[in-house]
C-alpha positions in Angstrom: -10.8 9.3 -138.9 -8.9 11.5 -136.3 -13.1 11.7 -134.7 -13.1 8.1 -134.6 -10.3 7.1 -133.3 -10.7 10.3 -130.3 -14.2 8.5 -129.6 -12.4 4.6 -129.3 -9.5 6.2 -126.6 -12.9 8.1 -124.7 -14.7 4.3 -124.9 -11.3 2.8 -123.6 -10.6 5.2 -120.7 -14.3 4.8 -120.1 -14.4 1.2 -119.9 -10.7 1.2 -117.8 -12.1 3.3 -115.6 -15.4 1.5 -115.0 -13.4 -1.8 -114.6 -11.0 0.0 -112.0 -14.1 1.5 -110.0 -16.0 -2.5 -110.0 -12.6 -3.8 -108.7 -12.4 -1.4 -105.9 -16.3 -1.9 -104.6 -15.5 -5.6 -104.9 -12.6 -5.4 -103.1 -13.8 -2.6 -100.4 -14.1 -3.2 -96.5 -17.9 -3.0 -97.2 -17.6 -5.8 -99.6 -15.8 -7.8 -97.5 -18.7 -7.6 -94.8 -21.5 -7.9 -96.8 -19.6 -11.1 -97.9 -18.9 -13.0 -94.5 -22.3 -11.9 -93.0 -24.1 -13.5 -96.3 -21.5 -16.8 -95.8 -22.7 -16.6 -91.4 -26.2 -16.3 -92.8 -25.9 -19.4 -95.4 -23.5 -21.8 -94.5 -22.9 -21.8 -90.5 -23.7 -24.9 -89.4 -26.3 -23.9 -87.0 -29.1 -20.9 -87.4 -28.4 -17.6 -86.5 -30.3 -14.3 -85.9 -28.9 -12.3 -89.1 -30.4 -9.1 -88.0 -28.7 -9.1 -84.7 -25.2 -9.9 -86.2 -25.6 -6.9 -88.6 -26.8 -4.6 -85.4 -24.1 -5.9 -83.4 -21.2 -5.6 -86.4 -22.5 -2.0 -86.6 -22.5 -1.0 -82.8 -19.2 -2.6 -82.7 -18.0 -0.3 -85.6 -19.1 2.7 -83.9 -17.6 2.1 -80.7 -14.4 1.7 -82.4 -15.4 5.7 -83.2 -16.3 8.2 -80.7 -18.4 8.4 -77.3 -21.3 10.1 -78.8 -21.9 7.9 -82.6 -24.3 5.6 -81.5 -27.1 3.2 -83.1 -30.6 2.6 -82.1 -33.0 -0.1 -83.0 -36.5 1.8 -84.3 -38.5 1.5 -80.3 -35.4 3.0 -79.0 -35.5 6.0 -81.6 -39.5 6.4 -80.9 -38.5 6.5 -77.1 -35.5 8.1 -76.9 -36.9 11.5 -79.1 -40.3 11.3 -76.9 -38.3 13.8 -73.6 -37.5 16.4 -76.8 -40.7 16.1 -78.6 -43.8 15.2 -77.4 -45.6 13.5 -74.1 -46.0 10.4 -73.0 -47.4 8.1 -70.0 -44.4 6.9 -67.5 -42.3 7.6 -65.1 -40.2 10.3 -66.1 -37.0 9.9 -66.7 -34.6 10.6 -69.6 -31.6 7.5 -69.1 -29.0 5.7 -71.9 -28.4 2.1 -71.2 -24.6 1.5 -69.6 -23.0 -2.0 -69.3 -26.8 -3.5 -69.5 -28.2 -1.2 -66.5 -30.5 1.8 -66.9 -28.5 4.7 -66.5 -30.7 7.7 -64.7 -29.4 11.0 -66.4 -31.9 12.8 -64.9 -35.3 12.7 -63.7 -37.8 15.2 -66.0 -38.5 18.0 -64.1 -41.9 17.9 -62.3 -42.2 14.1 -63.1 -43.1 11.5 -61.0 -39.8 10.0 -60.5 -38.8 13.3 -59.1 -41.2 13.2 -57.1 -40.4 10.2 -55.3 -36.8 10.7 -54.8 -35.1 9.5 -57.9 -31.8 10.8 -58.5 -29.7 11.8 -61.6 -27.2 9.0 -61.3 -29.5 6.3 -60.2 -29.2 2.9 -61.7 -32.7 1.1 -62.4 -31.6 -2.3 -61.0 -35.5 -4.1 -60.6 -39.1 -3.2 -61.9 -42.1 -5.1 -60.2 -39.6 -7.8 -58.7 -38.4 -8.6 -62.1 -34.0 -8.3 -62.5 -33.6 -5.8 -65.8 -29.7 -4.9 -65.0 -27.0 -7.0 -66.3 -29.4 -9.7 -67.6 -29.0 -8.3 -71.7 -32.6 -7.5 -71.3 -33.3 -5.3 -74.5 -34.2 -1.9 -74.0 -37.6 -2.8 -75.4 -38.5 -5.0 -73.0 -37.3 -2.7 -70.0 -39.5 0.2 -71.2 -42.6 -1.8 -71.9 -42.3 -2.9 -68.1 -41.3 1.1 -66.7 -44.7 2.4 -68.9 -48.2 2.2 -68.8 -51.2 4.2 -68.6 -51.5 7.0 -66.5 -52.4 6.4 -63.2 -50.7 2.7 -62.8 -48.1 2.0 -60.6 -44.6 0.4 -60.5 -42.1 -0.8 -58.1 -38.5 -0.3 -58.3 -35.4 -1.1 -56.9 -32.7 1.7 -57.3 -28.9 1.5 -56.8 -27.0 4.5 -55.7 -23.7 5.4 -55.4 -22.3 5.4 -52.3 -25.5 3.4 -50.9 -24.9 -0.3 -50.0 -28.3 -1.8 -50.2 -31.2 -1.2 -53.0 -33.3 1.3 -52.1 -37.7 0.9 -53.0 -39.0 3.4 -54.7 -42.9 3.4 -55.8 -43.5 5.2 -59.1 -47.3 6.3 -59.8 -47.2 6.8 -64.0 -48.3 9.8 -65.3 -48.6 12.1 -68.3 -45.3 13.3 -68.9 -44.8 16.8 -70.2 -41.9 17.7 -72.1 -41.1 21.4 -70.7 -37.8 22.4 -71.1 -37.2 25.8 -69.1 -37.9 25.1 -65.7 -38.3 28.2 -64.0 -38.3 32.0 -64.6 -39.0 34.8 -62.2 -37.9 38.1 -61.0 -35.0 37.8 -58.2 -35.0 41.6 -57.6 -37.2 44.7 -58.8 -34.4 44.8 -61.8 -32.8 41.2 -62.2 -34.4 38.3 -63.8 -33.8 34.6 -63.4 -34.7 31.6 -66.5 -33.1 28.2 -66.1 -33.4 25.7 -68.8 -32.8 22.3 -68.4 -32.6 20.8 -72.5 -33.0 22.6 -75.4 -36.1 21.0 -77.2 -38.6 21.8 -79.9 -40.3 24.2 -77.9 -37.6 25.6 -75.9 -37.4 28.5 -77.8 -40.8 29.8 -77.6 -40.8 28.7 -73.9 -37.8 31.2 -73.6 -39.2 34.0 -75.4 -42.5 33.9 -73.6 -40.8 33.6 -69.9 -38.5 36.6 -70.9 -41.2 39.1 -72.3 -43.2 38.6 -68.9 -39.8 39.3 -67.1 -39.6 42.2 -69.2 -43.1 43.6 -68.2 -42.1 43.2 -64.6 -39.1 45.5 -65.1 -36.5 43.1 -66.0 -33.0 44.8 -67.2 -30.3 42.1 -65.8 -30.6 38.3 -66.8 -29.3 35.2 -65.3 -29.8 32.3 -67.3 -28.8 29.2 -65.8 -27.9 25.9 -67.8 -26.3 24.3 -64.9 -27.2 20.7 -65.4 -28.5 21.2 -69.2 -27.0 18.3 -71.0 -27.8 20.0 -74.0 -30.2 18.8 -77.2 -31.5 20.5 -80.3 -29.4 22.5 -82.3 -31.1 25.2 -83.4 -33.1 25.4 -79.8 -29.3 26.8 -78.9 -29.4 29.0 -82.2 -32.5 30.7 -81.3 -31.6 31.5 -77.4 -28.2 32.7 -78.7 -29.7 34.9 -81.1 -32.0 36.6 -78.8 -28.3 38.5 -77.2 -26.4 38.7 -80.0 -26.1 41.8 -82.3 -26.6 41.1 -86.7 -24.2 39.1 -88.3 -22.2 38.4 -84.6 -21.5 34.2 -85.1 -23.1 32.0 -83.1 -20.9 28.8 -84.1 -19.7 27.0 -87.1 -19.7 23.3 -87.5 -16.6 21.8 -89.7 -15.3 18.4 -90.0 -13.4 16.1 -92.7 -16.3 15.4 -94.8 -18.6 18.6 -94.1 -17.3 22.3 -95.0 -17.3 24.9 -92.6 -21.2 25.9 -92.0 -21.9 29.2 -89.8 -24.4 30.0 -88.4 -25.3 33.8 -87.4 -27.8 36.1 -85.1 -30.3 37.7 -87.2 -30.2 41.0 -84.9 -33.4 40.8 -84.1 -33.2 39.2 -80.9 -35.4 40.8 -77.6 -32.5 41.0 -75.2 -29.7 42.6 -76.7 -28.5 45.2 -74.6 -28.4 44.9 -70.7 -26.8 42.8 -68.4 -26.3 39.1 -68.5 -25.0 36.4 -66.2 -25.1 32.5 -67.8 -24.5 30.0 -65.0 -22.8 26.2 -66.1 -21.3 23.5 -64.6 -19.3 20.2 -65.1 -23.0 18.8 -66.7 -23.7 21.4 -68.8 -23.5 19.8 -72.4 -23.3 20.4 -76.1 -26.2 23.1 -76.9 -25.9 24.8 -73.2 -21.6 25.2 -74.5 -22.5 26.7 -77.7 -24.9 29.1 -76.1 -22.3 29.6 -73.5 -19.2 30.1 -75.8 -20.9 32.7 -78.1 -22.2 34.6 -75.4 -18.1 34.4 -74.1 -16.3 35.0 -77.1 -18.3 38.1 -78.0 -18.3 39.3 -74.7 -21.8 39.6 -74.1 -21.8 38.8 -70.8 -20.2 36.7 -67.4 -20.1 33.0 -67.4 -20.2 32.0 -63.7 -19.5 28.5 -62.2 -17.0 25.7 -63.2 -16.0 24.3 -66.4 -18.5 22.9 -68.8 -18.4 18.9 -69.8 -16.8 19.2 -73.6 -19.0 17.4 -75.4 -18.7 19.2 -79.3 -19.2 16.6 -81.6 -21.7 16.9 -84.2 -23.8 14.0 -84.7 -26.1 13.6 -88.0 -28.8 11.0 -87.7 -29.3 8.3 -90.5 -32.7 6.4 -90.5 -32.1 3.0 -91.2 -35.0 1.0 -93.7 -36.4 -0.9 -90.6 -36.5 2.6 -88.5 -33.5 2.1 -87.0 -31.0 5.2 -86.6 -27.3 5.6 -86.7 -25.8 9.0 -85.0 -23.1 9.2 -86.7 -20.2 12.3 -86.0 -19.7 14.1 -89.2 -18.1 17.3 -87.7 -16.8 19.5 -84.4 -18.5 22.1 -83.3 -16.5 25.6 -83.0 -17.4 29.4 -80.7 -16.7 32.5 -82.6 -13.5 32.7 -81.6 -12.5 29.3 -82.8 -11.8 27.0 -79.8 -13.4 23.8 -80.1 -15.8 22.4 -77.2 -14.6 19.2 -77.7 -12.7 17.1 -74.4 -10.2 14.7 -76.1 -11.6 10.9 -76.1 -8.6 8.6 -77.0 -9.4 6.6 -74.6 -13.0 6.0 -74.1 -12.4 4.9 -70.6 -10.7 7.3 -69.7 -13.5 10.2 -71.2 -16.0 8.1 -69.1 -14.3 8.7 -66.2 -13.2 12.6 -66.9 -15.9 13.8 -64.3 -14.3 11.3 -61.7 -10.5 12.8 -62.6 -11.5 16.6 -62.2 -12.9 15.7 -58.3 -10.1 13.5 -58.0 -7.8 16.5 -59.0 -9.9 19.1 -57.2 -10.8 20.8 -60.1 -14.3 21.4 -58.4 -12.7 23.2 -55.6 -10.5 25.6 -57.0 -9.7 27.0 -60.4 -6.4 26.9 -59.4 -5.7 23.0 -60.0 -7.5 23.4 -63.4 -4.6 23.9 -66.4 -4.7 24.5 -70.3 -1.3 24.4 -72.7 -0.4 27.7 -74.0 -1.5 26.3 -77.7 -5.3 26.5 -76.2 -5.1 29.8 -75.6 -7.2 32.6 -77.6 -8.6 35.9 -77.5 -12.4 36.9 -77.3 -13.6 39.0 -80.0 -14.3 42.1 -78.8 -12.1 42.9 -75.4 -9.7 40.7 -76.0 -9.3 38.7 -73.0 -7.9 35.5 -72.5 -9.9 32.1 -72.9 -9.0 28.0 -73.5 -10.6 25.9 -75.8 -9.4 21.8 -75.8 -12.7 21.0 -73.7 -15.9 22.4 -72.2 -16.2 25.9 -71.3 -14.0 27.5 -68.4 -16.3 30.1 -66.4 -15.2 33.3 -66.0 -15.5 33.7 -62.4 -15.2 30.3 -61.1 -17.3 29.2 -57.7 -16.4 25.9 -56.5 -18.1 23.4 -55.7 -20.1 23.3 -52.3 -20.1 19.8 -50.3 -20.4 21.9 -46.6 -24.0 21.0 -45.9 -23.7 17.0 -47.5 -22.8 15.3 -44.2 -23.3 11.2 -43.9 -26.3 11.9 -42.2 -28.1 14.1 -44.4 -27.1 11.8 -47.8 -28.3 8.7 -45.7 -31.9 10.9 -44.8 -32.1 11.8 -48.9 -31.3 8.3 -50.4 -33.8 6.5 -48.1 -36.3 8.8 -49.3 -37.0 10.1 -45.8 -36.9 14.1 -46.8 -39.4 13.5 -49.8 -41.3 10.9 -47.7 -41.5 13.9 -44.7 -42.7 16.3 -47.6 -45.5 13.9 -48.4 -47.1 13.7 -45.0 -47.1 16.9 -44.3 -48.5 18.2 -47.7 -51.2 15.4 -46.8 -51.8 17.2 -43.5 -51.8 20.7 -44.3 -52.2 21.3 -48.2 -55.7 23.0 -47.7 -54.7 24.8 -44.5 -51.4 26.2 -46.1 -53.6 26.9 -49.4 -55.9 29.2 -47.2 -52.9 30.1 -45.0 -50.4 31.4 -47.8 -53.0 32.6 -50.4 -49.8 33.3 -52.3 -46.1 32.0 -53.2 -44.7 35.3 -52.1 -46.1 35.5 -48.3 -45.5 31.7 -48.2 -41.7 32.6 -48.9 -41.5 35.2 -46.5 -43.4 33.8 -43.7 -43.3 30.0 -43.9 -40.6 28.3 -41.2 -40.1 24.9 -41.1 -40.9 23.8 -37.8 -38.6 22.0 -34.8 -41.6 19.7 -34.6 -41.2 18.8 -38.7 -37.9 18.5 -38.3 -38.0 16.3 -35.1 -40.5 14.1 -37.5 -38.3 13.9 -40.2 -35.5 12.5 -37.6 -37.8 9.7 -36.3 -38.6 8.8 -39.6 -34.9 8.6 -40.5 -35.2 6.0 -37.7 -37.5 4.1 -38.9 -35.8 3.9 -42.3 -32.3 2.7 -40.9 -31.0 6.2 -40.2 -28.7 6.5 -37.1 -29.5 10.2 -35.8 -26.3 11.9 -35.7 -26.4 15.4 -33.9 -23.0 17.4 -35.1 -23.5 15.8 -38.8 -27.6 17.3 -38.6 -26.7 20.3 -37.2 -24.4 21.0 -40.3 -27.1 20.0 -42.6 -29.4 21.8 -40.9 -29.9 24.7 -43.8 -29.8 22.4 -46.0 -32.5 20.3 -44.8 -34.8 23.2 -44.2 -34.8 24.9 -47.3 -35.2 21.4 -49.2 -38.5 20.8 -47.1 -39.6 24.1 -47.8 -38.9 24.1 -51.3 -40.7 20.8 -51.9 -43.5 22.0 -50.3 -43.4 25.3 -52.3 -43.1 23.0 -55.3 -46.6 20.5 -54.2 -48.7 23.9 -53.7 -47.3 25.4 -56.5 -44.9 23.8 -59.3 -41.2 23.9 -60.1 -40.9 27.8 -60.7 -41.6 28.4 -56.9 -39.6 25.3 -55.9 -36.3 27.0 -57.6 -36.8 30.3 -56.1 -36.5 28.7 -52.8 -34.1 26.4 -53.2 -32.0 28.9 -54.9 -31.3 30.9 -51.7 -28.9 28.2 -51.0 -27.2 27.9 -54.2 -23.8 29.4 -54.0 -23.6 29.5 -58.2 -26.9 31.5 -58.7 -26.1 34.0 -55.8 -22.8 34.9 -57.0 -24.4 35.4 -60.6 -26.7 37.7 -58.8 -24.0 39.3 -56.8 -22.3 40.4 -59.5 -24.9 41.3 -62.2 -26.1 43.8 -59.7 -22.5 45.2 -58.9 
């Protein structure tokens, strides 16, 4: 008896239960939207496109979110993957669509929108004549007009800041390779130099091939730059990080509301453990580049040299959608060692798109003084102890500021006409074979090629012929400038990017303080 009635309560909480968890599904949020998109989808009085009311219902939800959860129709997640993954035919460049116009965030490195000109922060406003900004045009459609096979051209029309007209561009399509570590060479008979620009599928094995050859050449310092490096795969970061950490030292734990704490650790058996190390950032270095940054901080393992990083730690998990679609959705904050979270603060999403805009309006750029963190930021690194902020990016520690000396009127106007790379053209056209036979190698090119008044007096009268007004005191200034970007693009048309860096580089103030003070 006492069985039977214990087994009727059991069937009645059962059943209670049961009836409590069908009354909250039917009355849930999700409920409530299934149920006015099936009444839109039955009885509006005209027909509409259901699938584009539940894509924009969820783009609208996730807006209400973060910056960085985002949703992506099935060609977007095939194209958007391609610059981490694999190669393709086009014109090389890795964007995200902004208020309907393609957003440039950087031209791949070596492509031929590099080539040409193209700049990170250009806005594709026209392809082949045809209007693709502000017209709703789906991303589809714009990238089946940008690619094609290899070999094809297309004509754009680029806006850029600070440049009133639309400037032509010309973009020959071509196999695009997907390399992630743009150069790596020695910069002294003990020093090395690696810069990576995203951290991809292969980007590990990139790195630990490029630093094994510096290590036959004598290599006991390392500067590995990330300025720029927006940041990418995960575990790309994981495995650089784990090549200077000791066993067991954390690399960076992920936590959020939903998704417990997850660490993850160096193995110890990394190639580059002991001797010194310099990492160079900036205000673009992103996500992967901060985690790689922030380890390497918070266990003192080396300098960080530049300006602070973006902020951007926020852990996005991607959910494939039946049609091929994909939600990123945030599930959880990255964390360094120590802690601090990477994450800028993005109550406003306005105001987080215009954070880069606040920290030059503020001067932030050019001097570490105008830059300041609340006490409650503060914490310690693990091993000596000193002082470092969390609340948003990574703050270097030796701070160079940003240098605008050489970026008169006149030398911006020469660069966004096109008139520099145009310059380069002709006279890699002229004298490719005779430089080939000339400078048999990259090292007696460096040390014994000048760019020439003659070039140079070129490069003015082609200004002029591109709407240039010559102004003397303004080139004059540039003048360094000018030369070592001529000589470095030609460096980079008889070689590739690795020699173009090592000359450009001379000139950049962030990669000779790095080397400055490795060496001290």
């Amino acid at each position: 008896m006492k069985l039977k009635l214990l087994s009727t309560i059991c069937l009645f909480i059962s059943l209670t239960l049961f009836v409590e968890a069908q009354n909250r599904l039917l009355n849930s949020p999700a409920r409530k939207l299934q149920l006015a998109e099936f009444a839109i989808a039955n009885l509006y009085v005209d027909d509409v496109d259901e699938d584009k009311l539940v894509e924009d219902a969820i783009i609208n939800m996730l807006e209400e979110l973060d910056p960085h959860s985002t949703y992506s129709d099935a060609e977007e997640v095939k194209k958007l993957n391609e610059p981490l993954v694999g190669n393709f035919d086009g014109i090389g460049v890795q964007f995200n669509m902004a208020t309907d116009t393609l957003f440039v965030i950087q031209p791949v490195s070596g492509g031929p929108s590099e080539k040409v000109g193209i700049l990170a922060g250009d806005r594709i406003i026209e392809v082949n004549d045809t209007v693709i900004a502000g017209v709703k045009m789906s991303t589809e459609e714009i990238m089946r007009r940008l690619r094609g096979p290899k070999g094809t051209k297309v004509n754009l029309k680029i806006m850029r800041r600070g440049v009133p007209e639309l400037l032509p561009f010309t973009v020959k399509r071509d196999k695009i390779p997907v390399y992630s570590l743009d150069a790596s060479y020695m910069m002294t008979k003990t020093t090395g130099y690696i810069r990576i620009s995203r951290f991809a599928a292969t980007t590990a094995d990139e790195f630990e091939e490029a630093l094994h050859n510096l290590q036959k050449k004598g290599m006991r310092n390392l500067i590995l730059d990330l300025q720029g490096n927006g940041g990418g795969y995960l575990n790309a970061a994981i495995e650089i990080a784990n090549h200077v950490l000791e066993k067991g030292e954390l690399i960076v734990y992920t936590e959020g509301k939903r998704n417990p704490r997850t660490e993850f650790n160096a193995r110890g058996n990394g190639d580059f453990r002991t001797g010194n190390l310099v990492v160079l950032v900036d205000e673009f270095s992103a996500s992967a580049s901060e985690i790689v940054t922030g380890a390497i901080q918070d266990w003192d393992r080396g300098m960080v040299v530049g300006r602070r990083t973006f902020g951007k730690g926020l852990v996005q998990r991607p959910i494939d959608l039946p049609d091929g679609s994909m939600i990123r959705l945030t599930v959880a904050r990255y964390y360094t060692p120590s802690g601090r979270c990477i994450q800028k603060p993005y109550e406003s999403i306005e105001q987080y798109n215009r954070d880069l805009i606040e920290r030059y309006n503020r001067g932030e750029m050019q001097s570490a003084d105008s830059i300041h963190f609340p006490d409650s930021l503060k914490t310690k690194t693990l091993k000596k102890g000193r002082i470092v902020y969390g609340g948003g990016g990574i703050m270097p520690d030796y701070f160079v500021p940003i240098d605008t000396t050489y970026y008169t009127d006149y030398y911006l106007a020469l660069r966004d006409k096109g008139a520099i790379v145009q310059q380069n053209l002709k006279l890699i056209d002229a004298h490719r074979s005779e430089w080939k036979e000339k400078y048999k190698t990259f090292d007696r090119f460096n040390k014994r090629f000048e760019v020439t008044d003659e070039m140079l007096d070129d490069l003015i009268e082609l200004g002029k012929t591109l709407g240039v007004e010559y102004k003397e005191e303004e080139y004059k200034t540039a003048l360094p400038l000018i030369k070592t970007q001529l000589k470095a693009l030609i460096a980079c048309d008889l070689w590739d990017m690795n020699e173009y860096f090592q000359v450009i580089n001379s000139i950049n103030e962030t990669v000779q303080k790095g080397l400055e003070l490795i060496e001290d």
